[in-house]
Biopython code that builds the backbone (N, CA, C, O; Angstrom):
import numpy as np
from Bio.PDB.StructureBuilder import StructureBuilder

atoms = [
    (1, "UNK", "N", (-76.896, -62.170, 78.005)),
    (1, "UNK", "CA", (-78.116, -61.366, 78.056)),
    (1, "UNK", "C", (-79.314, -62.290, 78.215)),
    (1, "UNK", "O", (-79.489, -63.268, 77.488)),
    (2, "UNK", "N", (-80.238, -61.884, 79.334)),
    (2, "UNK", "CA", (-81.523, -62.661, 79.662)),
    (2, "UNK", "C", (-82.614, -62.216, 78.148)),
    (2, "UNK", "O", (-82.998, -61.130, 77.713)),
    (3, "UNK", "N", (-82.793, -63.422, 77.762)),
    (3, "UNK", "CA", (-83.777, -63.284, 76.520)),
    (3, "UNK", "C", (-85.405, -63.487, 77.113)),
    (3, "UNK", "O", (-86.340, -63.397, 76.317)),
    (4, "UNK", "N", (-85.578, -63.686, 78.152)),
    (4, "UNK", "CA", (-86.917, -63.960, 78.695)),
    (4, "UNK", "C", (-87.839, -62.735, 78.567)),
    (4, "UNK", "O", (-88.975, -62.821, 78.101)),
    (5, "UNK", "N", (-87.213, -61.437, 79.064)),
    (5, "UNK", "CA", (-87.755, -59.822, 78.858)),
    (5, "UNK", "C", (-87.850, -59.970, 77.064)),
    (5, "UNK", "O", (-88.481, -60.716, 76.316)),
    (6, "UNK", "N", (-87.461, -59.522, 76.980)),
    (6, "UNK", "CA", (-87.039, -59.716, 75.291)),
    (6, "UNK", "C", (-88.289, -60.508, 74.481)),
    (6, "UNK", "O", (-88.951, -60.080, 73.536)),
    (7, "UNK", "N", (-88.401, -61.971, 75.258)),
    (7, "UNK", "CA", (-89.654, -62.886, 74.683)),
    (7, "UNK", "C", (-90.938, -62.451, 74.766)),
    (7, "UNK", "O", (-91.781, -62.524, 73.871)),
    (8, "UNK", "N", (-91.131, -61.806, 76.309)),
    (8, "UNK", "CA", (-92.755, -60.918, 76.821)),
    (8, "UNK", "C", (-92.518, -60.017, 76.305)),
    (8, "UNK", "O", (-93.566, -59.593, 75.817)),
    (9, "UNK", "N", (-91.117, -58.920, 75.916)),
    (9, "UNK", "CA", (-92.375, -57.884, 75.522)),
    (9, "UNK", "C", (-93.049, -57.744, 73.574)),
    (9, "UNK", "O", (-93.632, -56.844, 72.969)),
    (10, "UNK", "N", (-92.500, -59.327, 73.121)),
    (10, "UNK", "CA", (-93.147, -59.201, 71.884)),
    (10, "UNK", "C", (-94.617, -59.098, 71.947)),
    (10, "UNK", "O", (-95.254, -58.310, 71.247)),
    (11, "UNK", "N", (-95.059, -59.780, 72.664)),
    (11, "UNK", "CA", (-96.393, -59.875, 73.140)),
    (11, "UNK", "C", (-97.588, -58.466, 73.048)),
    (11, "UNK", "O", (-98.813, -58.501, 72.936)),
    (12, "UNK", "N", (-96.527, -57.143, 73.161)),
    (12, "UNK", "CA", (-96.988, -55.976, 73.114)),
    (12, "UNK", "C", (-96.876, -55.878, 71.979)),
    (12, "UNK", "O", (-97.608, -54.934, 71.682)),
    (13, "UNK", "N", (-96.280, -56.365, 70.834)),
    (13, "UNK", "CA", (-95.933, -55.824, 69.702)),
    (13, "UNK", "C", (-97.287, -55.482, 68.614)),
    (13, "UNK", "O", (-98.442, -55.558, 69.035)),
    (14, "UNK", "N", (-97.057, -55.200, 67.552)),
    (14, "UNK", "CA", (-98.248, -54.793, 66.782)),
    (14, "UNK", "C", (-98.055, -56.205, 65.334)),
    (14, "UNK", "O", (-97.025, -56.879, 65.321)),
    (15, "UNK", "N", (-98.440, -56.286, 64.965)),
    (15, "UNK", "CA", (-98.857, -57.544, 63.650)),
    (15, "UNK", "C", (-97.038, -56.926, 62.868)),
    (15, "UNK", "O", (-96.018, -57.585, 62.663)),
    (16, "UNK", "N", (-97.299, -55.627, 62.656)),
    (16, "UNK", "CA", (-95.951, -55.595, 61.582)),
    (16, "UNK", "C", (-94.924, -55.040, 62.031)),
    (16, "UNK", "O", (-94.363, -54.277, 61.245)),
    (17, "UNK", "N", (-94.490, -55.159, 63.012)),
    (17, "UNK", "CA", (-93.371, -55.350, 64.430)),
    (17, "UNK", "C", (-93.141, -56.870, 64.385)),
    (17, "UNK", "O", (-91.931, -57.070, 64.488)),
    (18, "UNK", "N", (-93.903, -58.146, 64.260)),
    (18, "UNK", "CA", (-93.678, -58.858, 64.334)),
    (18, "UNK", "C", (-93.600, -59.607, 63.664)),
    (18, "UNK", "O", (-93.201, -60.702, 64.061)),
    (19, "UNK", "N", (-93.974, -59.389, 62.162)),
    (19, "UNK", "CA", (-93.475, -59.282, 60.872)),
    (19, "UNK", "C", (-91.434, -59.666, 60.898)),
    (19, "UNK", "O", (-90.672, -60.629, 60.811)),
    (20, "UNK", "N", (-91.382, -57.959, 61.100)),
    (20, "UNK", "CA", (-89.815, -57.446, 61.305)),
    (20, "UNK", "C", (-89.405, -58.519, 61.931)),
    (20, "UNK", "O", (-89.031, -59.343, 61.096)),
    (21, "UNK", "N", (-89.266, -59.006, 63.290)),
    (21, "UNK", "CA", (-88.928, -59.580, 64.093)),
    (21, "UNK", "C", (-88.731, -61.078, 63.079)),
    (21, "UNK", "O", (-87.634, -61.613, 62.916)),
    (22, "UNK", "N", (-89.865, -61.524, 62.547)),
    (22, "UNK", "CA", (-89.938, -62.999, 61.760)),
    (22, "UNK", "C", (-88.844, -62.623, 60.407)),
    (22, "UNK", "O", (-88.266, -63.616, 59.965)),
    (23, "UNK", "N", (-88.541, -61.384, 59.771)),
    (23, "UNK", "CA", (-87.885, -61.411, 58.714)),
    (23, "UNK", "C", (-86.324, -60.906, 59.034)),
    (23, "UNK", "O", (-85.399, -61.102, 58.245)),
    (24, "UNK", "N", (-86.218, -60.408, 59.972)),
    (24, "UNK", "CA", (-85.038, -59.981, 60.649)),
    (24, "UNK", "C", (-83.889, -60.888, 60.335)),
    (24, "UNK", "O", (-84.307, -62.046, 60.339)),
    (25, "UNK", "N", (-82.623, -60.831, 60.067)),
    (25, "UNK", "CA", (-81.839, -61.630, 59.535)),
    (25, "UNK", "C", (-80.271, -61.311, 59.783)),
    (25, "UNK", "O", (-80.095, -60.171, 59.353)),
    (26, "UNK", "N", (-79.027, -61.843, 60.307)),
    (26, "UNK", "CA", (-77.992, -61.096, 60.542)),
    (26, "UNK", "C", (-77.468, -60.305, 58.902)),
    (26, "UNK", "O", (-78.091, -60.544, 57.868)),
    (27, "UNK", "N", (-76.466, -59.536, 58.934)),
    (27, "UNK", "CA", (-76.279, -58.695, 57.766)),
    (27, "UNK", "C", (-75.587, -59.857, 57.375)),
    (27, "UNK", "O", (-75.286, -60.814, 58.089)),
    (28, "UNK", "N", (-75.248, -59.603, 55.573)),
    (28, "UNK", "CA", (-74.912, -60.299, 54.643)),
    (28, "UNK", "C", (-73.353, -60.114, 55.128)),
    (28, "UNK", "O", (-72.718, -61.041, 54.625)),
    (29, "UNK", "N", (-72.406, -59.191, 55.990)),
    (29, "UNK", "CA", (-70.918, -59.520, 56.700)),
    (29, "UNK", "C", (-70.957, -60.240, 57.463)),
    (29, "UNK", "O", (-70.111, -61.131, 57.538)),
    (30, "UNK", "N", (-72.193, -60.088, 58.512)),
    (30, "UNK", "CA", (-71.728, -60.754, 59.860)),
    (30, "UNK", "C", (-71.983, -62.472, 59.108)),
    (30, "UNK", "O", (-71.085, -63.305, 59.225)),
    (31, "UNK", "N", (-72.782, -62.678, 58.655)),
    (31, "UNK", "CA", (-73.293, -63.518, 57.831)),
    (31, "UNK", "C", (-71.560, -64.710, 57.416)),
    (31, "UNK", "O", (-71.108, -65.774, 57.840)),
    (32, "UNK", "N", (-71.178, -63.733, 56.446)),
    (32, "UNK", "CA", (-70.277, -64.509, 55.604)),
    (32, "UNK", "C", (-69.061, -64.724, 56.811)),
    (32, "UNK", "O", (-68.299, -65.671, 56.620)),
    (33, "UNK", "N", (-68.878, -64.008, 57.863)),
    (33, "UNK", "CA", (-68.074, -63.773, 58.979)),
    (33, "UNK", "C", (-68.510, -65.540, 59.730)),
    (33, "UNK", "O", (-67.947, -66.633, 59.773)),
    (34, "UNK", "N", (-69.369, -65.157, 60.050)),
    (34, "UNK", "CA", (-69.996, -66.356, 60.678)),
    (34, "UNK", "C", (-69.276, -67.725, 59.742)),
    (34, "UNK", "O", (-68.312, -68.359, 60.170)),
    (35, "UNK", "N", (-69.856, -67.973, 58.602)),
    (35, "UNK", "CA", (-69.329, -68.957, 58.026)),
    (35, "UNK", "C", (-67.887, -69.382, 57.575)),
    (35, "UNK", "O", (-67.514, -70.504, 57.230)),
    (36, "UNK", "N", (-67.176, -68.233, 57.659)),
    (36, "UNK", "CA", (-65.783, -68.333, 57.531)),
    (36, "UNK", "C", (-65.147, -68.806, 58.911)),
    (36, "UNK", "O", (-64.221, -69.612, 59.001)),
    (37, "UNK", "N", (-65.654, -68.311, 59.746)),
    (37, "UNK", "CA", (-64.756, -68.680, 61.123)),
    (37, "UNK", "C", (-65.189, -69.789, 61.474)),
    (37, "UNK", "O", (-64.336, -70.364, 62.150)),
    (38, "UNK", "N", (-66.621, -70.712, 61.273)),
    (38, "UNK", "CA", (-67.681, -71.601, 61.192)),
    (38, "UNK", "C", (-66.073, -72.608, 60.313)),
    (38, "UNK", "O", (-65.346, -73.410, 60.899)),
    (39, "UNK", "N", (-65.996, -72.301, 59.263)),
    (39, "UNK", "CA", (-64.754, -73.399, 58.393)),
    (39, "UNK", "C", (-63.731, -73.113, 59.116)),
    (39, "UNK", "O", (-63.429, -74.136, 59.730)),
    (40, "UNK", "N", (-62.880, -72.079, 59.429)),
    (40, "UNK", "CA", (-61.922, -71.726, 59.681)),
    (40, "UNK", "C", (-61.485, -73.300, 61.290)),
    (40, "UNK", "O", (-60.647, -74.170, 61.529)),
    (41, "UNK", "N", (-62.529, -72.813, 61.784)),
    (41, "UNK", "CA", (-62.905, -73.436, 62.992)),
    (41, "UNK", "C", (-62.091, -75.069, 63.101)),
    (41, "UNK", "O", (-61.338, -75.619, 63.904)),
    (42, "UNK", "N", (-62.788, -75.448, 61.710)),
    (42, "UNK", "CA", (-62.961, -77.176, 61.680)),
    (42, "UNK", "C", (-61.161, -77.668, 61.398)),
    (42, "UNK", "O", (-60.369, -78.495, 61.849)),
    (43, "UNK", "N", (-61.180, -76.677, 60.471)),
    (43, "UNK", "CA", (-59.235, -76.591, 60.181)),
    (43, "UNK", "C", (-58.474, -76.333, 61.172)),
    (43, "UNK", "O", (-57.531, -77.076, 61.445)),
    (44, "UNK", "N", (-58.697, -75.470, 61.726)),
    (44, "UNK", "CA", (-57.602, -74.737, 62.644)),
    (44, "UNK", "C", (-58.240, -74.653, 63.953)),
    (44, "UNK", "O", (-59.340, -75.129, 64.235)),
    (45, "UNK", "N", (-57.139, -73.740, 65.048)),
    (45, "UNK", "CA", (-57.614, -73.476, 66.283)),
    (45, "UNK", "C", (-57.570, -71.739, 65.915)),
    (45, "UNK", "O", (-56.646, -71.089, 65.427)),
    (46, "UNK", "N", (-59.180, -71.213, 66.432)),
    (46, "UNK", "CA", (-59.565, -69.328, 66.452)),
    (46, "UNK", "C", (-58.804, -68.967, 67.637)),
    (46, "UNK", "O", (-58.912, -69.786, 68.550)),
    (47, "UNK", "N", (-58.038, -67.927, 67.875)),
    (47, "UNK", "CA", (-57.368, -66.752, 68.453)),
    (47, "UNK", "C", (-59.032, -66.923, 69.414)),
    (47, "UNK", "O", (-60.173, -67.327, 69.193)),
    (48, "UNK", "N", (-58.170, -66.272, 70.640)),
    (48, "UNK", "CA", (-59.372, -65.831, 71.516)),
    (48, "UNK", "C", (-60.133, -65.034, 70.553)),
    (48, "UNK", "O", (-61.245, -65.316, 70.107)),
    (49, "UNK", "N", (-59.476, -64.088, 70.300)),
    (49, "UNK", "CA", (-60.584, -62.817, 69.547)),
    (49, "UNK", "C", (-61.291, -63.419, 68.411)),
    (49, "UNK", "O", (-62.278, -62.708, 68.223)),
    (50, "UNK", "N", (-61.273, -64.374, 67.564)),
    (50, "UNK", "CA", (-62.255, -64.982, 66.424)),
    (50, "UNK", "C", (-62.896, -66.381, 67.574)),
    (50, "UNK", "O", (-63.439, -67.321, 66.994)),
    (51, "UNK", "N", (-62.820, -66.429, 68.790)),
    (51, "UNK", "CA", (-63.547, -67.500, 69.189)),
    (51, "UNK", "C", (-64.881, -66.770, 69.886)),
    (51, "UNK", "O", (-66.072, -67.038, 69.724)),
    (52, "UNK", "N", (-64.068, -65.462, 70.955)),
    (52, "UNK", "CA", (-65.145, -64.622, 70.726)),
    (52, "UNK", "C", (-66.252, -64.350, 70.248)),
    (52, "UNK", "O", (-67.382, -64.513, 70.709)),
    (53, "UNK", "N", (-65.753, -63.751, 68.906)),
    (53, "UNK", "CA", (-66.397, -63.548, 67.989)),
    (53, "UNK", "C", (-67.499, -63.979, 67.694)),
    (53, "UNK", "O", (-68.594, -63.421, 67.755)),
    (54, "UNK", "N", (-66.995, -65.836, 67.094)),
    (54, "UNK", "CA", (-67.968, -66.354, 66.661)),
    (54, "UNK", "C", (-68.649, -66.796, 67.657)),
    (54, "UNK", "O", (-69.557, -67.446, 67.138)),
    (55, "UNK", "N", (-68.780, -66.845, 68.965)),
    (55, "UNK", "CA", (-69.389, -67.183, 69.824)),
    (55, "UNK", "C", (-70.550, -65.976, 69.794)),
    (55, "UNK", "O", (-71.722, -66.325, 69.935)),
    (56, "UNK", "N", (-70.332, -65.001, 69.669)),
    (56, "UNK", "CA", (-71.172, -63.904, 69.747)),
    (56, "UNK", "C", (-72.323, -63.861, 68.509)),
    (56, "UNK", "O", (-73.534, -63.640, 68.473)),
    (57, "UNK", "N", (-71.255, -64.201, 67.488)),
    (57, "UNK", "CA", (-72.852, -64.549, 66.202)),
    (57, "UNK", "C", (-73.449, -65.598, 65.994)),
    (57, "UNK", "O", (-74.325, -65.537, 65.131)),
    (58, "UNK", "N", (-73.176, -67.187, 66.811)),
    (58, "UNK", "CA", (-73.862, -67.976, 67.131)),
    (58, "UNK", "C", (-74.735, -67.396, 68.216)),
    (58, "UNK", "O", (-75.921, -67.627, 67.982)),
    (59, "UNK", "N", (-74.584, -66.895, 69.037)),
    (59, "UNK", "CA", (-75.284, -66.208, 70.171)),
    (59, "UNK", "C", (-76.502, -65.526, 69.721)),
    (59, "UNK", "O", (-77.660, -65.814, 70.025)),
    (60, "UNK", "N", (-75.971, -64.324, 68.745)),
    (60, "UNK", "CA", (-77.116, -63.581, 67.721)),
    (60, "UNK", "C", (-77.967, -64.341, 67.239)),
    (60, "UNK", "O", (-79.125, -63.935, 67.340)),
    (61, "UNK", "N", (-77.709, -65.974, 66.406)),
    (61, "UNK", "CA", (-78.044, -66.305, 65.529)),
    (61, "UNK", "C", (-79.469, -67.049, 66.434)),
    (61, "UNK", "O", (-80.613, -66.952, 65.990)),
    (62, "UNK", "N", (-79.162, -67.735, 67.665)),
    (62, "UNK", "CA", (-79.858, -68.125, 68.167)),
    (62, "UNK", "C", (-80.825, -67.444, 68.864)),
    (62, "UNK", "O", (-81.805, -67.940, 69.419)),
    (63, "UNK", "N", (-80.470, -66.142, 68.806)),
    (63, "UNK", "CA", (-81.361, -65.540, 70.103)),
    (63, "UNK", "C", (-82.280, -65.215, 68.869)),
    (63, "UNK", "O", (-83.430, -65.222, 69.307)),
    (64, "UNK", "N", (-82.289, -65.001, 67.843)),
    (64, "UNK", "CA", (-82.858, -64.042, 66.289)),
    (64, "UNK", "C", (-83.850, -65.697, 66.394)),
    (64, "UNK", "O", (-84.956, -65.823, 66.921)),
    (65, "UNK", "N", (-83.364, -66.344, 65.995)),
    (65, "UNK", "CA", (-84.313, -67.689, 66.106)),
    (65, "UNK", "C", (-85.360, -67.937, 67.072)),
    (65, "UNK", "O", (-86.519, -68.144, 66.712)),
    (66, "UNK", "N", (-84.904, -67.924, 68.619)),
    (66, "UNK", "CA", (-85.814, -67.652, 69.671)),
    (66, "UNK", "C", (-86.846, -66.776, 69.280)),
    (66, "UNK", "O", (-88.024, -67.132, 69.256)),
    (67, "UNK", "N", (-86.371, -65.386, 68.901)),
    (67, "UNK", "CA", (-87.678, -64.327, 68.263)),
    (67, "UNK", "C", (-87.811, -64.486, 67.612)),
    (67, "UNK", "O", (-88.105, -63.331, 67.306)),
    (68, "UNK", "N", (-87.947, -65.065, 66.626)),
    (68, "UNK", "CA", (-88.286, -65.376, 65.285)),
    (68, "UNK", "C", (-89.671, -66.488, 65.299)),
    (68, "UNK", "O", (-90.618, -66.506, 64.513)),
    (69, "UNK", "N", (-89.401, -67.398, 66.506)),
    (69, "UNK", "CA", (-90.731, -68.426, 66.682)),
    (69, "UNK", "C", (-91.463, -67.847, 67.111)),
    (69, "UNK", "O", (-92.616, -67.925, 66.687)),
    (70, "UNK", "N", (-91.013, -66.714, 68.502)),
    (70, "UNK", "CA", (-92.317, -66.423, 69.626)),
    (70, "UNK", "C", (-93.392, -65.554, 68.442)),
    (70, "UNK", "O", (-94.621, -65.504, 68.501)),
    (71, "UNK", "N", (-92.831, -65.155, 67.786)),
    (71, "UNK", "CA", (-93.224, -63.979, 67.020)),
    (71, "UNK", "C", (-94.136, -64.620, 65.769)),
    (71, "UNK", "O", (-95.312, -64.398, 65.483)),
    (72, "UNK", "N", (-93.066, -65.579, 65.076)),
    (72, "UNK", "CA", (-94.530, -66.920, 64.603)),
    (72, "UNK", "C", (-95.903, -67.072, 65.209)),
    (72, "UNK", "O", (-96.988, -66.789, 64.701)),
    (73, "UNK", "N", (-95.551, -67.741, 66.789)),
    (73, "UNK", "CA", (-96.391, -68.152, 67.656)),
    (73, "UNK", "C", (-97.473, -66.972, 67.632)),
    (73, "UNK", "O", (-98.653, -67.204, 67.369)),
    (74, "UNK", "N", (-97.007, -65.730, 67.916)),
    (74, "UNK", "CA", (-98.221, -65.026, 67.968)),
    (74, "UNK", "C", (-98.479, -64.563, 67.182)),
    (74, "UNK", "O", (-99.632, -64.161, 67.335)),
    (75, "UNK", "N", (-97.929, -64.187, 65.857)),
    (75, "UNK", "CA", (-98.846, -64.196, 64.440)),
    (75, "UNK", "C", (-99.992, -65.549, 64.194)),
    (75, "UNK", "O", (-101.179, -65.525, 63.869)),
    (76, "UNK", "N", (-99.458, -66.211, 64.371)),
    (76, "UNK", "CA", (-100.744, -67.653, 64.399)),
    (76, "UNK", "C", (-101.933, -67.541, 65.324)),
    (76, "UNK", "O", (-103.007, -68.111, 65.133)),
    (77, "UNK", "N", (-101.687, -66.870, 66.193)),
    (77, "UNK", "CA", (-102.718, -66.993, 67.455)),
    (77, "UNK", "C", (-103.537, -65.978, 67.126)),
    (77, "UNK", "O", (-104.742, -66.048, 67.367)),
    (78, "UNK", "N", (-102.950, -64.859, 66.504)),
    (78, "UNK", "CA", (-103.572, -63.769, 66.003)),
    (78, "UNK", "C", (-104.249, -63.939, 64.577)),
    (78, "UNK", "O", (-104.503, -63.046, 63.769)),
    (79, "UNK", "N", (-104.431, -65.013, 64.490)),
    (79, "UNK", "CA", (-104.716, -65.276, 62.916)),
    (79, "UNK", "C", (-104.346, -65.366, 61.561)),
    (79, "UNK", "O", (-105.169, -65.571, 60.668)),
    (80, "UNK", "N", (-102.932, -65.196, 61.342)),
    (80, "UNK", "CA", (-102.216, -65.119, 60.331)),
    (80, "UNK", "C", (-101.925, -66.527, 60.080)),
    (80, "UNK", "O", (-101.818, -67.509, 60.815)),
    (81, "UNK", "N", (-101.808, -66.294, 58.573)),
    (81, "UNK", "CA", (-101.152, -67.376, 58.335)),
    (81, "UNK", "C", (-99.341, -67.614, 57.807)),
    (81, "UNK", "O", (-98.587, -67.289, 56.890)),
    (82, "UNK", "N", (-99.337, -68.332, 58.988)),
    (82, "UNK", "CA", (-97.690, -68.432, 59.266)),
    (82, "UNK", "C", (-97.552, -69.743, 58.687)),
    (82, "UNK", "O", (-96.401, -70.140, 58.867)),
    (83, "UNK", "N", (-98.255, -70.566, 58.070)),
    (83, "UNK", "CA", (-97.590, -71.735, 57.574)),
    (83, "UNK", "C", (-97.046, -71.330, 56.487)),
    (83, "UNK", "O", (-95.822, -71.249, 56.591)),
    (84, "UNK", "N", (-97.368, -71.106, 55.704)),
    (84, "UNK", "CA", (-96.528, -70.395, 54.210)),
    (84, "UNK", "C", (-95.510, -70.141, 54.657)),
    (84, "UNK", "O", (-94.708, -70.815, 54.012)),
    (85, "UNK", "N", (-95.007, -69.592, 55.360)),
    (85, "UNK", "CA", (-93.788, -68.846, 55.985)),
    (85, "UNK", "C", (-93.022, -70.123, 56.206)),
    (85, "UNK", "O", (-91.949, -70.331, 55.640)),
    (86, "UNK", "N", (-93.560, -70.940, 57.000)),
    (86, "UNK", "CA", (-92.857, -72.069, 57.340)),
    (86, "UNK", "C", (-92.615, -73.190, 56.563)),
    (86, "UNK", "O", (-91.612, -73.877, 56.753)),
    (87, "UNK", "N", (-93.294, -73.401, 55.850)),
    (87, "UNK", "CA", (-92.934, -74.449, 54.659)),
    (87, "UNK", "C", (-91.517, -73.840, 53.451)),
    (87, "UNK", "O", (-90.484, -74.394, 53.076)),
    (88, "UNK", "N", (-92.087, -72.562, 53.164)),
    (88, "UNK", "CA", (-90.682, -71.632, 52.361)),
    (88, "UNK", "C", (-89.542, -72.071, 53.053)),
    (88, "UNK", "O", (-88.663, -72.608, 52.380)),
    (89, "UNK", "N", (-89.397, -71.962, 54.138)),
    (89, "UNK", "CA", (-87.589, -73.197, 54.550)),
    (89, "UNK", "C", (-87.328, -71.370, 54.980)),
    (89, "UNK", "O", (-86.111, -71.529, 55.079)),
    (90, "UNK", "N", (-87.490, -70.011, 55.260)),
    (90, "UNK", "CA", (-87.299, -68.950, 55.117)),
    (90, "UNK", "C", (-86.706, -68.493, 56.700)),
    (90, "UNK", "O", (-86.378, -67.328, 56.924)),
]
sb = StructureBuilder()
sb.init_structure("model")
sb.init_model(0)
sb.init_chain("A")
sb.init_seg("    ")
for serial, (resi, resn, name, xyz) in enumerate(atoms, 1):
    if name == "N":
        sb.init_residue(resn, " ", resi, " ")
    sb.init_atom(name, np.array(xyz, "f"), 0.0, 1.0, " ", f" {name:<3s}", serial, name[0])
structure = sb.get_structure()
């Protein structure tokens, strides 16, 4: 999936749209999913279907990150203060 659409149309967004976007987080399954197949990984060889998988919530994880800055970026530009945010490690 092209994340470039995705990046412009935060740009339309409103202050607490982009909030969401900065606090947005995978669920506490896909989460523990991720880290199990993440170990599973280092031990063993994943079945197509858990390589899949985890390819798909590294995929999530990064694209959530991508929006997660632009969305920084323009809370800052807009005047907020996003350093707090960023020092919390959050």
């Amino acid at each position: 999936m092209d994340i470039n659409p995705v990046l412009e149309e935060l740009d339309s967004f409103a202050d607490d749209e982009l909030w969401g976007v900065v606090n947005r987080r995978l669920s506490f399954k896909d989460t523990d999913r991720l880290h199990f197949l993440g170990s599973e990984e280092k031990r063993f060889s994943l079945t197509d279907d858990e390589r899949a998988e985890f390819d798909r919530l590294v995929d999530q994880v990064n694209r959530d990150m991508l929006l997660r800055s632009k969305a920084l970026l323009l809370l800052k530009e807009r005047g907020h203060d996003t350093d707090t945010y960023i020092k919390s490690g959050d």
